[in-house]
N, C-alpha and C positions, 0 to 999 in steps of 0.2 A: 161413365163410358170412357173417360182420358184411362184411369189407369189400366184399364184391360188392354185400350191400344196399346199404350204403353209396352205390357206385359208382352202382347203378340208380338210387336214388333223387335225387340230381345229375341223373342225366340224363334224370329224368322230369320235373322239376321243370326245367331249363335246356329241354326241348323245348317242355312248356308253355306260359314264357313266349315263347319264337319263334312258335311258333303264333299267341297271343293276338296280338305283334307283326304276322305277317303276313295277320290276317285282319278285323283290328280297324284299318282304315285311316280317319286322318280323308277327311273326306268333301271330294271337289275339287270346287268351286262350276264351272270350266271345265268340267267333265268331265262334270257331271250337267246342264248346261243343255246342252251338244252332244246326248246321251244323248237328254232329252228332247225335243228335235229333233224326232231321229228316230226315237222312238216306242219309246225303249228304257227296261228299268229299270235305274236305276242304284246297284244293289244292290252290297253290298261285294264285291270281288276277292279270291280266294283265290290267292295270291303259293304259287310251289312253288320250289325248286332245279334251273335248267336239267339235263338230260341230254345236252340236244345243241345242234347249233349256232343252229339253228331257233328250239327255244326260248328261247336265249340273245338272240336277234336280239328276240323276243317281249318278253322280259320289259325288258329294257335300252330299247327303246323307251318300254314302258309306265313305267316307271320316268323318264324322261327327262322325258316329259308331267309325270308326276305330282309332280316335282322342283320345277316353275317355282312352284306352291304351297306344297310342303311339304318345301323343300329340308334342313330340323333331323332332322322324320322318315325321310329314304329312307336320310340319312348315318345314322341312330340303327339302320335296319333292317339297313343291307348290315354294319355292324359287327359286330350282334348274330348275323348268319348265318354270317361269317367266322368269329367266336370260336368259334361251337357248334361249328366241320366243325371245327377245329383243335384244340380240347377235346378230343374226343372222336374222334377220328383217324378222321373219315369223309372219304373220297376225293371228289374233286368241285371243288376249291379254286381249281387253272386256271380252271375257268369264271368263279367270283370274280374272279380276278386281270383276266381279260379286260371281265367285265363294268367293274370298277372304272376301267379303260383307256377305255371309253365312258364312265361315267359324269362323271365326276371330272377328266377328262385323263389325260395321260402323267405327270408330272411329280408331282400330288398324288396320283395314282391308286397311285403309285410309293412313295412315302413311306407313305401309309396305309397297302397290302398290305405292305411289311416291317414297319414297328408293328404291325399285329392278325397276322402269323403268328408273331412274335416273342412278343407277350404271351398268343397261344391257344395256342402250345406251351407255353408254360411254364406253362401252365395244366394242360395236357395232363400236363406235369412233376409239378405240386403232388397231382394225382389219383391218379397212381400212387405217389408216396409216402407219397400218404394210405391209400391203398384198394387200389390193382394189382398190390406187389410180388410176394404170394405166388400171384396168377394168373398175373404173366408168368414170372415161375421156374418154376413147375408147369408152362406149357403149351409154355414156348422152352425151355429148359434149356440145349439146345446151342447155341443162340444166343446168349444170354446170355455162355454161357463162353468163346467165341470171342468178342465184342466186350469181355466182361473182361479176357483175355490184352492184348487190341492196345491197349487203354486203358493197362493196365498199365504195356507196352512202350513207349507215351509219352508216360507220366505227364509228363516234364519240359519238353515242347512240347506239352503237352493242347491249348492252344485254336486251335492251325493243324492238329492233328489233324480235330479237331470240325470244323472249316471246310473239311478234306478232305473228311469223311464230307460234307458238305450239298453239297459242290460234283461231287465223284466219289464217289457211295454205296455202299458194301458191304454195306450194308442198309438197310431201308428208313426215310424220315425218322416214317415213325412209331412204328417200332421203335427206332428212337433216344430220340423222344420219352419212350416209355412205362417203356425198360429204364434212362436215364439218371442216375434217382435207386439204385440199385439200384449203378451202377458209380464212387459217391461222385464223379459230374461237380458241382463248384461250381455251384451256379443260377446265379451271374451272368456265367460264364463260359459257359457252356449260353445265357443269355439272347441275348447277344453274337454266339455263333457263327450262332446263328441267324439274327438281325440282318443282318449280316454276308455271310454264307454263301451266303443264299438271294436275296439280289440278283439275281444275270444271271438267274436264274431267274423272279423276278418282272417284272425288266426287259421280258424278252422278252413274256411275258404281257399285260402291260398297257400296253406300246408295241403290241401288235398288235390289244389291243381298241381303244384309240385311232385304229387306221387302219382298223380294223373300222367303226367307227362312222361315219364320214365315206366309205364305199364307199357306190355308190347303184349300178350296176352290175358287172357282167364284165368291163367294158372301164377300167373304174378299176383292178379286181386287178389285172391285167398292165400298165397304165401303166408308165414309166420310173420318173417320183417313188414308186409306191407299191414296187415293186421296190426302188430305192436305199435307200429306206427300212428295207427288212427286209432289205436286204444290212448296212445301218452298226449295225441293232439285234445280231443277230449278231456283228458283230465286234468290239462294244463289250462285249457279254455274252461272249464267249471270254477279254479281257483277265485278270479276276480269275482265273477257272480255271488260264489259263497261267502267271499267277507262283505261284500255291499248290502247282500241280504242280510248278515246277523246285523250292519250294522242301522238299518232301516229301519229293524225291528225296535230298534233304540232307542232311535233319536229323531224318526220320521214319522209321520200323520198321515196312512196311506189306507186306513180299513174305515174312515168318514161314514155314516150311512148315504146311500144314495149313490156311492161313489164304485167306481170300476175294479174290481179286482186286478192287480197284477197280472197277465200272463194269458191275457185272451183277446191279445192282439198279434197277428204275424208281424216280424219282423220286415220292416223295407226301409228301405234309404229313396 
């Protein structure tokens, strides 16, 4: 029962402060003299986590505006939102990676989201060995014992293993994240593969909110540039996959009987 309090109260306290973050905006001297224009109030904005693409289109703009003022705060905000969903293995994180792709560009957008999925997993890591073992043994069992075995079986290539599971999942990355301390994976090998790992993945994400962003109609998505563009993202985000795979094939213990095939898990952080 301690470590669940434990757990809640982390994550009462971490939502908290997002909250206060996202409703407690300094105040955009642009923003409220447009506002008062036109006879609006310019009352603080209550910031949410997109669900859809709409809203992501909503918020990424709002954000854009509200950047040219207070470009320390929005970077201080999208980090703070990143760590909490990655903490605490709440789904959602794509839409980060893409917002981050408009915000930020390609390139920094790229680097930021593998640093904060890299440091809010392992975050994710230090909670469960604080707080989570005896929940996710209680509630996975047989999962656990199945990703025990296959860890086992490659102990001696653990971190191209690790970088299988992020690249072709067997389970999911936040089951990876929560049972990892549990299957003595070194933190800084865990840190790493994540690092690592979760690249094409990000890549594609925030290459795509980058071309997201710079779309102003229909006839831009079907363009030839915006097409080549997400043909060469693709083919660049397949390279890592393809040498980790031949090299799996190799030197890795991944076809066990009993054991899960690669690649019939979705991907989540």
């Amino acid at each position: 029962m301690r470590p669940l309090f434990g757990l809640l109260l982390v994550f009462a306290v971490c939502t908290f402060s997002l909250y206060l973050l996202s409703t407690q905006l300094p105040r955009s001297a642009r923003r409220d003299a447009r506002q008062s224009e036109e006879g609006e109030d310019p009352g603080p904005r209550v910031l949410k986590f997109p669900s859809d693409l709409e809203e992501l289109r909503e918020l990424s703009a709002f954000l854009q505006s509200y950047r040219g003022e207070h470009q320390a705060y929005v970077l201080l905000l999208f980090c703070s939102a990143y760590l909490y969903k990655q903490c605490f293995a709440i789904p959602g994180s794509s839409f980060l990676n893409v917002l981050a792709g408009a915000l930020f560009g390609p390139w920094v957008g790229l680097v930021l989201c593998c640093v904060l999925a890299s440091v809010g997993a392992t975050c994710c890591y230090l909670l469960s060995r604080a707080f989570g073992k005896q929940l996710v043994v209680s509630y996975f069992p047989e999962k656990v014992a199945m990703l025990q075995k296959k860890v086992e079986d490659n102990r001696n290539s653990l971190f191209f293993f690790l970088l299988f599971l992020r690249l072709f999942p067997m389970t999911p990355n936040w089951f990876l994240n929560f049972s990892s301390p549990i299957l003595n994976i070194p933190i800084v090998q865990f840190f790493f593969s994540v690092l690592i790992g979760l690249i094409p993945y990000n890549f594609i994400c925030v290459q795509t909110g980058s071309i997201l962003s710079s779309v102003t109609s229909l006839d831009d998505i079907f363009s030839w540039a915006t097409v080549l563009k997400l043909l060469a993202i693709a083919l660049v985000a397949l390279i890592p996959g393809t040498l980790i795979k031949r090299f799996s094939r190799k030197r890795l213990r991944l076809d066990e009987p009993g054991g899960a095939h690669p690649g019939g898990a979705k991907k989540g952080t």
